[in-house]
Structure formats: structure tokens, C-alpha cells
C-alpha positions, 0 to 999 in steps of 0.5 A: 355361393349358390354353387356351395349352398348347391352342394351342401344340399345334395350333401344332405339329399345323399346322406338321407339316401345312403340311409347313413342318417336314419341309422343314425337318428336310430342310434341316438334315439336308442341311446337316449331312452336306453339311458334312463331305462337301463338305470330303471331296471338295474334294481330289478336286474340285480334282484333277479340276481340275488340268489347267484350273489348269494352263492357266491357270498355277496349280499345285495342290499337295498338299491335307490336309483337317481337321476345321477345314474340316468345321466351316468348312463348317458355319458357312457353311451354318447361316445358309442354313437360318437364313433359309430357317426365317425366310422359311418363318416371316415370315408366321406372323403376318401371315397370319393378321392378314390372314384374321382367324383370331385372332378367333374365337380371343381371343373364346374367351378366349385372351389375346394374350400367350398367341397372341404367346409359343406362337408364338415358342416354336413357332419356337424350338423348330423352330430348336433342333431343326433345328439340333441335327440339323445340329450332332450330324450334322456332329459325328459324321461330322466325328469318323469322318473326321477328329478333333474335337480340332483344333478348339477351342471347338466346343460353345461356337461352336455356342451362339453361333450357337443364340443368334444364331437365338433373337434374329432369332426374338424380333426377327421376332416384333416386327416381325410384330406391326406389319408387314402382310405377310411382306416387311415382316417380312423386311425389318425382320429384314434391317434390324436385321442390317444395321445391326449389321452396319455398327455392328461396322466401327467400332472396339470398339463391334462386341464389344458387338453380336449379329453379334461371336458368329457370329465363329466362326473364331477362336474354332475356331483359338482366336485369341479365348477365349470369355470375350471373348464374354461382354459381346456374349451378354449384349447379345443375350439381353437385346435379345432378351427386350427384342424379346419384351416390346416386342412383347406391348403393340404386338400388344394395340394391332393392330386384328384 
């Protein structure tokens, strides 16, 4: 246990010192006051725009902005920062299979299921952090400007999307205890999200899949209640802990 708890922190120390979580911090930081700006300044945007509207035979009415179209931002950038954070963390794995650096460390004795879970904790840790940062800081600037209340189900749309981070996190781990290089990773997560995707176009079978949680617009307007959500979250822990536990025996069996 001292040997894991050893690793998590140097984990953490490289993470700081690549820079990979002050860019990090930055990018979420950035989205969180963009949300609730860009929804500031679209008037104004657009009133700027008038006259070329105008030429072109459009009129621009009166336009009011909500705490709806802060939030709408926001669900709109968090995945930009989601891929950003699983492209900086596609290799984190494959990196060090390719320069051999798990070696010197499993010769002393740390297990690979000890190497696999403070790796995927580091990961998720960074994520909750990250998007804790964007969450509280569209929430607060959102509720300065506007008024929070004519947005439902906020808190609840907002563990949707942490949940939906955890499980392409616990998939990436899958994928990079067989893949060779980053893309290959990449691709895998790409792959899965793409799949489902597709999957939810057809009939009922999307209310069972990952990709029903991010429908973040109609639990805001309150079209969808959260216990309809329910099935799906489910699913998406269990794959996850599912993505986790197929990995372990995959990494044991990868030549170092």
C-alpha cells in the first residue's frame, strides 16, 4: 500500500511538472468565465452585426439573454476540455511502455494493478478538479448576471457530464493497456463514443446508452426529469467499473 500511495504521488508531482495540469487548470478556468461571457456579449455581437443582417434581408429583433444561454454555453464547451484532457492523457500509458520505465518499477515490487488504478485515479482526479473549476465559475458569474432558478435540474446535468468523463477515463485506461501509441488510444475512445452514438438513433435503445446523460437540454427546460436518467447512469457506472476490471488482467498479460 505505501508503494502505491508512493506512485500516486509522483504521479501527481509529474503531472505538475510536464505542465500538463496547469494548461489544464487554464483550459477550464477559461471555459468557465467564457460560458457566461459569450452569452454576455451575444447582443451586442449581433448588434454590431445589424447592418450586414440588414443587406441581406434579415432584421435582428430585440434579443434577451438568460441564465438558460449561460448554461448552454456551457454544455457546449465542457467537451472541448473533455478531449483536450484525453488527448494530453492518451499517452500516459504508452509512453512508458515504449521507454520501458514500468520495469525498474515492478522489480521493486509494485504491482501492476497498483501502476493501472493510480494512474486512472490521477486522471480522474484532474477531471473532477477541472471540471469543479468550470462548473462553480459558470455557476457564479451565471448567477451575478442572471438568475440560476430558470434553469432546471443544473446540479444534476452537471453529474451527468462528471459521470460521462469518469467512463471515456476507464475506457482510455482499457484501451491503452493493449494499444502501442497514443492515437491507437485515441482512436479506440473515438471508436466506443461513436458507436453509441449511432446505437442511440435507434428507437429506445438510446435511453440505455452513456451518450442519453449528456442530453443536457431538456433536463434544463425540464422536458426530461432526472429519474429518466436513471437506467442509463447505471449502465455507464457499470461499463465503467467494467472497463476498469477488463483492463487489470490485459495489462498483467502486455509484455514490458
Amino acid at each position: 500500500m505505501n508503494g502505491f500511495f508512493a506512485f500516486l504521488k509522483k504521479e501527481f508531482f509529474e503531472l505538475s511538472r510536464s505542465g500538463k495540469l496547469m494548461i489544464l487548470s487554464f483550459l477550464f478556468i477559461l471555459f468557465g468565465i467564457m460560458n457566461p461571457a459569450v452569452a454576455k456579449i451575444t447582443p451586442w455581437i449581433l448588434e454590431q452585426s445589424a447592418d450586414t443582417f440588414k443587406s441581406q434581408g434579415l432584421i435582428i429583433g430585440e434579443i434577451t439573454v438568460t441564465a438558460m444561454d449561460s448554461w448552454l454555453q456551457f454544455v457546449k464547451n465542457i467537451p472541448m476540455a473533455m478531449i483536450v484532457m484525453l488527448i494530453m492523457f492518451s499517452g500516459t500509458f504508452t509512453g512508458e511502455y515504449s521507454k520501458g520505465t514500468f520495469i525498474p518499477i515492478i522489480t521493486k515490487g509494485l504491482s501492476r494493478n497498483s501502476i493501472v488504478i493510480s494512474k486512472a485515479v490521477v486522471m480522474i482526479v484532474t477531471w473532477s478538479i477541472g471540471f469543479g473549476l468550470c462548473f462553480g465559475i459558470t455557476y457564479g458569474y451565471t448567477a451575478y448576471y442572471w438568475n440560476n432558478s430558470v434553469v432546471n435540474n443544473i446540479a444534476f446535468m452537471a453529474f451527468c457530464w462528471w459521470i460521462m468523463g469518469i467512463f471515456l477515463i476507464c475506457v482510455l485506461t482499457l484501451f491503452s493497456a493493449f494499444s502501442n501509441s497514443s492515437p491507437q488510444v485515441m482512436a479506440g475512445v473515438g471508436g466506443v463514443y461513436a458507436v453509441m452514438y449511432i446505437l442511440g438513433m435507434f428507437g429506445k435503445i438510446k435511453e440505455y446508452l452513456p451518450t442519453f446523460i449528456l442530453n443536457s437540454s431538456s433536463l434544463m427546460t425540464a422536458q426530461n426529469k432526472p429519474s429518466e436518467y436513471s437506467t442509463a447512469i447505471i449502465i455507464t457506472i457499470a461499463l465503467s467499473v467494467l472497463s476498469m476490471l477488463v483492463s487489470l488482467p490485459i495489462t498483467h498479460k502486455r509484455q514490458l
